[in-house]
C-alpha positions in Angstrom: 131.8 101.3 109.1 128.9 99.8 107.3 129.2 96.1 106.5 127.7 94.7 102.7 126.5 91.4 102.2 127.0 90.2 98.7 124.4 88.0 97.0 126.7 85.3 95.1 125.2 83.5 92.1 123.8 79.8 93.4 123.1 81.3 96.3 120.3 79.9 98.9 117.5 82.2 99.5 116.3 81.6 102.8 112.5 82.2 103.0 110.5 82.7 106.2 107.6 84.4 108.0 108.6 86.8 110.6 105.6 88.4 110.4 102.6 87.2 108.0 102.7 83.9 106.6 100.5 82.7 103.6 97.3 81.5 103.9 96.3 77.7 102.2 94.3 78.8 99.0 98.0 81.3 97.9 100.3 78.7 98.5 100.6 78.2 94.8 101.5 81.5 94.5 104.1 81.5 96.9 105.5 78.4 95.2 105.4 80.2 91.8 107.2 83.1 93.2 110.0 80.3 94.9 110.4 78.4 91.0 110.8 82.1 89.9 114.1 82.1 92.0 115.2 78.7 91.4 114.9 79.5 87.6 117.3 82.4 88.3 120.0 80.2 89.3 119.4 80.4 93.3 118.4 77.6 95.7 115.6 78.4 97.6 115.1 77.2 101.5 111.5 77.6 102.8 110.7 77.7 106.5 107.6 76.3 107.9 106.3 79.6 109.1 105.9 80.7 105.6 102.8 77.9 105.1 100.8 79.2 107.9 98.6 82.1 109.4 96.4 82.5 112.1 95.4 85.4 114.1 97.9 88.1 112.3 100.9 86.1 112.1 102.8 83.0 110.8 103.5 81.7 114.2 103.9 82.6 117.8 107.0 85.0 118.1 109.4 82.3 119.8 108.8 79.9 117.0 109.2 82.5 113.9 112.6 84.0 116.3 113.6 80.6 115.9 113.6 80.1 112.2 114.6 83.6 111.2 117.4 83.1 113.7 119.0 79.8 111.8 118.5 81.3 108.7 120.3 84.4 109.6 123.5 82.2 111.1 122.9 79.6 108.5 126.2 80.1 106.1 124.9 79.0 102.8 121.8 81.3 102.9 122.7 84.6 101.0 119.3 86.2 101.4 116.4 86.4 103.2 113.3 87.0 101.9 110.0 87.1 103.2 107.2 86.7 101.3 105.6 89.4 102.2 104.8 91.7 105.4 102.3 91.9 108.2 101.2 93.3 111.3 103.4 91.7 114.2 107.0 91.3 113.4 107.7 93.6 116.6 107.0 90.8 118.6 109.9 88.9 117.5 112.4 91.2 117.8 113.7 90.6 121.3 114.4 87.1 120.7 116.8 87.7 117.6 120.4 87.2 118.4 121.9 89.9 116.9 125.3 89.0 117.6 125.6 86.3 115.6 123.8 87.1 112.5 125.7 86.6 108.9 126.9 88.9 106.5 124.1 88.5 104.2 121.1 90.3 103.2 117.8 90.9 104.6 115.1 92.2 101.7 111.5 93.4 102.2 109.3 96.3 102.7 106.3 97.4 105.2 106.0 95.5 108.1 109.5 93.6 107.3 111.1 97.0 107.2 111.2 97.1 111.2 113.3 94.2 111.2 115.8 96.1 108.4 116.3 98.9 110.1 116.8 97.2 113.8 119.3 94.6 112.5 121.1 97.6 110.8 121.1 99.9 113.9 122.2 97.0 116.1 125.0 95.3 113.5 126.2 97.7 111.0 124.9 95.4 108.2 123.4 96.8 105.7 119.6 96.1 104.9 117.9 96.1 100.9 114.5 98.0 101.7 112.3 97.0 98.4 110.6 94.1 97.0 108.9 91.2 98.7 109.2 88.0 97.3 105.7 87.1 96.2 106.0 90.7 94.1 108.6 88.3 91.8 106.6 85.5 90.9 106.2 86.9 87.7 108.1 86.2 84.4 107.9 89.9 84.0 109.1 92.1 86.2 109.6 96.0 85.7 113.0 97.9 85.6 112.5 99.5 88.9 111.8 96.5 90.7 114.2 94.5 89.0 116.9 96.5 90.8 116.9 94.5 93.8 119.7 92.2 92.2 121.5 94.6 90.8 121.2 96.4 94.4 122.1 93.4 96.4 125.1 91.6 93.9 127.3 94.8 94.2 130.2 94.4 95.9 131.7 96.4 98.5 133.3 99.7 97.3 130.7 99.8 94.6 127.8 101.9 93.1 124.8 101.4 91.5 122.1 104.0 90.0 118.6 103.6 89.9 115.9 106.5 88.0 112.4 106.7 89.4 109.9 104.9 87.8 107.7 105.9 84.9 104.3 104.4 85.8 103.1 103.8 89.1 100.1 101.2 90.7 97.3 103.3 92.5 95.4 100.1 93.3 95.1 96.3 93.5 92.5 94.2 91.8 91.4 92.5 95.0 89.1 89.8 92.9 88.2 88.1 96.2 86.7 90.8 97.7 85.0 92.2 94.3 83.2 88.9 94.2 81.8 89.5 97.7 83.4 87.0 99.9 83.1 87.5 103.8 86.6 88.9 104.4 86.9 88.4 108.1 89.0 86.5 110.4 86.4 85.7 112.3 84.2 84.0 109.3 87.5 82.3 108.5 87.6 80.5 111.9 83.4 79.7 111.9 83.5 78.4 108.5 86.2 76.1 109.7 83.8 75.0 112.1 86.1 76.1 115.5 84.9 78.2 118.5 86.2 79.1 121.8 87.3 76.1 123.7 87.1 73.3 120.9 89.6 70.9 119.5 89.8 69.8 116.4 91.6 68.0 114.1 92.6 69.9 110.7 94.8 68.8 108.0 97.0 71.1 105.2 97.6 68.8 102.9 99.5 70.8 99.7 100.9 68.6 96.6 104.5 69.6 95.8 104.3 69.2 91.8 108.3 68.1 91.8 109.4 71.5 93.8 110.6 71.0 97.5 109.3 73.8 99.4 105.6 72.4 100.2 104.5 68.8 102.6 101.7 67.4 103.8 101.3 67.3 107.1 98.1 66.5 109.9 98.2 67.7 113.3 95.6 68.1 116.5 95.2 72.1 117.6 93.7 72.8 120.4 91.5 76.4 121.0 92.7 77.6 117.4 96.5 77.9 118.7 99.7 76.7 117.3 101.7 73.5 117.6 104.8 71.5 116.9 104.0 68.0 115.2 104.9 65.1 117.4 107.4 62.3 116.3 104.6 61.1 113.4 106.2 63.9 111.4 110.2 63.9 111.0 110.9 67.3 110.2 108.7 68.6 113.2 107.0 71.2 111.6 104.7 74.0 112.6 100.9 73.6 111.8 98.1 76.4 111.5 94.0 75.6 111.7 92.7 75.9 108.1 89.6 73.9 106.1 88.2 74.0 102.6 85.9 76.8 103.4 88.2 78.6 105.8 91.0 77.9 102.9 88.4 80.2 100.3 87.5 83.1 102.9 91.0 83.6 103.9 92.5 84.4 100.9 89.5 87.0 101.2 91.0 88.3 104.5 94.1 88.2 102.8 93.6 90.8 99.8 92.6 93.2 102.6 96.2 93.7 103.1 98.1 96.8 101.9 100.8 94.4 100.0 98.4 92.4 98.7 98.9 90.7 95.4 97.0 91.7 92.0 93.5 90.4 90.6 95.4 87.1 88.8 96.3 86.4 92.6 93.6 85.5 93.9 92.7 82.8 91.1 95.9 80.4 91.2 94.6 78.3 88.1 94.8 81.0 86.5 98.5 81.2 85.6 100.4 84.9 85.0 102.0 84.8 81.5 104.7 86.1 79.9 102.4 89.2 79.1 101.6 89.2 82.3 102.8 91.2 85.1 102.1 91.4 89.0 101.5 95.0 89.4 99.2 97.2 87.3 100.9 100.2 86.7 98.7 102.8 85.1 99.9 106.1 86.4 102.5 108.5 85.7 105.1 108.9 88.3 105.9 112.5 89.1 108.0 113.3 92.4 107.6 116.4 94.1 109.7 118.6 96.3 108.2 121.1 99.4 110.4 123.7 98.0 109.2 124.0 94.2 112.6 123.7 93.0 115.6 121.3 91.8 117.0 119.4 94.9 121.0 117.3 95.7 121.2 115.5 98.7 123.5 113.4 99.9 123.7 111.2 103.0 123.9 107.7 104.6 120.3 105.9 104.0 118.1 104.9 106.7 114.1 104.1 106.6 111.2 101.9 106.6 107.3 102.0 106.9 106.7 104.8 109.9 103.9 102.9 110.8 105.9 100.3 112.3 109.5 101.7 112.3 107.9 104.3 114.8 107.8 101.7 117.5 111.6 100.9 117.7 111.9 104.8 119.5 113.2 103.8 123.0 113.7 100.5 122.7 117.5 99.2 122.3 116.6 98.5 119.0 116.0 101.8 118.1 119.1 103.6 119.0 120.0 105.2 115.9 122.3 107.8 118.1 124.7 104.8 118.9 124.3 103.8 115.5 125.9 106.8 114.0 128.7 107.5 116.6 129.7 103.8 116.4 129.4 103.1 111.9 129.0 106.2 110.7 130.7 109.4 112.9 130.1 112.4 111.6 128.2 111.4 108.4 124.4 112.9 107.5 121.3 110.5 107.3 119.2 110.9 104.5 115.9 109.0 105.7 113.3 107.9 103.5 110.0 107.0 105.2 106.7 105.6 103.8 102.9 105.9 105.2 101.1 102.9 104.9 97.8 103.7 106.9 98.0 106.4 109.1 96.4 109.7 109.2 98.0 113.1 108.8 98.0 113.6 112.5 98.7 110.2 113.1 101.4 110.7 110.7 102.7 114.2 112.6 102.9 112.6 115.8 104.9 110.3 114.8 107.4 111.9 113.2 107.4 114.6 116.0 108.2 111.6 118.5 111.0 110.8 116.2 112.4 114.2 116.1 112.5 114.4 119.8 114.1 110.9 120.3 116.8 112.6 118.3 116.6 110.2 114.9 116.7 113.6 112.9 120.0 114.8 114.5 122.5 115.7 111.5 119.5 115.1 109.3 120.2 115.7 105.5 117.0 115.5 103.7 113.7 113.8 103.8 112.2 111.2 101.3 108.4 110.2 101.5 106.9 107.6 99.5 103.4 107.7 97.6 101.0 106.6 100.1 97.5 104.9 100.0 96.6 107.1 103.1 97.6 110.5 104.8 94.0 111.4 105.1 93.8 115.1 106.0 92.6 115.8 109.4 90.4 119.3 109.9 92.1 120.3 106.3 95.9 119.1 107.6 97.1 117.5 104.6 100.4 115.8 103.8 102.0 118.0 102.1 101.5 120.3 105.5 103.1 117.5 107.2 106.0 118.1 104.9 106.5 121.5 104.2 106.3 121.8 108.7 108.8 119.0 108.6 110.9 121.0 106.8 110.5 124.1 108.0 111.6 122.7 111.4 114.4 120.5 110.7 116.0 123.2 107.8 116.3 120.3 105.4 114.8 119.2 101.6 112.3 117.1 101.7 111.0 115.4 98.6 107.7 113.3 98.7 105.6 111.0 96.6 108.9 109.2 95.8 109.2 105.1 94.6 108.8 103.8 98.3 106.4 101.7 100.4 102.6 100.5 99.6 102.0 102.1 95.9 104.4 100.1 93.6 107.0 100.1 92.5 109.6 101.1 94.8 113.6 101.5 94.7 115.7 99.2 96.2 117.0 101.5 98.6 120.1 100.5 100.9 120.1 101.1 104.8 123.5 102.9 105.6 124.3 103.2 102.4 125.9 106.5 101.0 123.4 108.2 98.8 122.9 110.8 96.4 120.0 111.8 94.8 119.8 114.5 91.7 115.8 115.6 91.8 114.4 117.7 88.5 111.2 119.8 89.5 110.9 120.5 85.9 110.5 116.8 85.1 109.6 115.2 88.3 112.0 113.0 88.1 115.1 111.7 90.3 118.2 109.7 90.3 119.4 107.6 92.9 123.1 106.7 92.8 123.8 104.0 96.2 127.4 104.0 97.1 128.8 101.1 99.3 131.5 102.3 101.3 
């Protein structure tokens, strides 16, 4: 039996950093993207991990456990949303107390999607793979990406239907980079004038404008690591290295990430109008099958970035065997996976180490997401990954579908019953998401 959440108007989003947080020179973004909500009708509830970065995460993994933790028991929180992904949510997986997180929703894509599909495997709570949260700052928002409230305020028993998209992103307009800024951690960290073995003092000192997600706070760091603020600071909270310069080259380092925000990002006087939108969508959208022809499927939904997702395979938060004898007996898995940077081999491999971990067991289909990589390898291309895939597992596989690092994507439901009508003729798919 799969438990919903059910996203209640008023609700609280709860927004932290279990992987990336944001570094100083976005913050306004991150703020726009938290009055977005608020002017929906939700309260919003922003962790301290979510105002810091330093060496590929928001916080060391105990600390970002911690607050992911309360906001997952915390009653009045509804959602959590991240404002984005990462590199090294992995690490704070063993310190999550399953057992005791609410009936609410977890929402998020790339690196986030590990922690989705492990809380769903564990729990029998159902996970929204889709947006991030900085992906809504904008006034305008398109009809696929949209879904993610329609997705997450249906009740139990209920259905919603999504269509894929009709224009897809191929690229961001990474302005910081264009402009030729040094886009390197390690220029970051120079510029803010630290090296192995110092301590220094650094400040982030951020005006709130009248919102209530953002305070100034100034705390000693020693070596470049984190801390907790002493007893000068009441709410006692955490503190990353940053300077003016550093603030400028790390938003550089930033836009090197896959889920990156657009051109207007990376300029935060210059506001996003109503004309405006956060993705630039310029290309047609056209799904594809291996088989050349029309394709049904039906089955529970379970998926996430393989990059990362890959890594839960022998762990105990990877059992996805225990997952279906215990919430879902007898029913098919209909997996949708997404390829954020990996090779074709790399890509292979991993889904070989899948199939022998037994994840593809009563398999009823395939569903890859667009990607920004699958480089071929000595002419192995994606689509040989596929068509093997299939071949071996005797099961449709579509690819190029709304999912993962080229937006925009579905909202697509971990154990949720799905059923998906696929045209070859048009290239085009619906998605009807059952809860029950």
């Amino acid at each position: 039996m799969i438990r919903y959440p059910l996203l209640e108007p008023g609700a609280t989003i709860g927004v932290t950093a279990p992987s990336s947080g944001v570094s100083p020179d976005m913050h306004e973004l991150l703020k726009q993207a938290m009055r977005r909500m608020e002017n929906q009708g939700f309260a919003v509830s922003g962790g301290d991990t979510i105002w810091t970065q330093y060496k590929a995460k928001s916080a060391p993994a105990r600390l970002r456990a911690e607050e992911l933790n309360r906001m997952l028991q915390e009653e009045r929180i509804g959602l959590v949303l991240p404002p984005w992904g990462g590199e090294l949510l992995v690490e704070v997986l063993e310190y999550i107390d399953y057992e005791r997180i609410g009936e609410k929703w977890l929402l998020g894509y790339s690196d986030i999607s590990l922690l989705l599909l492990a809380v769903t495997l564990k729990t029998g709570i159902a996970t929204a793979h889709g947006t991030n949260l900085l992906d809504l700052r904008s006034e305008i928002v398109d009809e696929t990406t949209a879904k993610w409230h329609e997705a997450l305020t249906t009740p139990a028993g209920g259905s919603f239907e999504q269509r894929s998209s009709e224009l897809y992103q191929i690229e961001w307009k990474a302005a910081a980079e264009e402009a030729g800024a040094d886009t390197s951690e390690e220029s970051a960290l120079r510029l803010a004038g630290a090296s192995d073995g110092d301590a220094f003092e650094a400040a982030r000192s951020a005006t709130s404008g009248g919102d209530s997600f953002h305070r100034t706070e100034t705390v000693a760091i020693q070596d470049g690591t984190f801390g907790r603020l002493g007893s000068e600071a009441a709410d006692g909270g955490l503190f990353r290295v940053s300077g003016p310069e550093a603030s400028r080259n790390e938003g550089a380092f930033e836009s090197a990430r896959a889920d990156a925000p657009n051109e207007s990002s990376f300029n935060p006087t210059v506001p996003e109008t109503s004309a405006g939108s956060v993705f630039n969508l310029t290309e047609p959208t056209v799904w594809r099958s291996v088989s050349g022809s029309d394709v049904g499927l039906k089955g529970r939904l379970l998926g996430g970035c393989i990059d990362v997702i890959r890594h839960l395979v022998g762990t105990p938060y990877g059992d996805v065997r225990a997952f279906r004898e215990r919430h879902i007996p007898g029913e098919p898995v209909l997996w949708y996976l997404e390829n954020c940077e990996l090779n074709t081999a790399d890509l292979r491999r991993s889904l070989v180490q899948m199939k022998l971990a037994g994840w593809f067991e009563n398999c009823s289909g395939l569903m890859f997401g667009r990607s920004p990589a699958n480089t071929p390898v000595d002419g192995y291309t994606a689509e040989d990954v596929y068509r093997d895939m299939s071949e071996e597992l005797g099961v449709p596989v579509l690819y190029d579908i709304d999912c993962g690092h080229m937006p925009p994507q579905l909202t697509l439901i971990n154990g949720a019953m799905a059923q998906v009508e696929f045209s070859e003729e048009k290239g085009r798919a619906s998605v009807l998401q059952i809860f029950k």
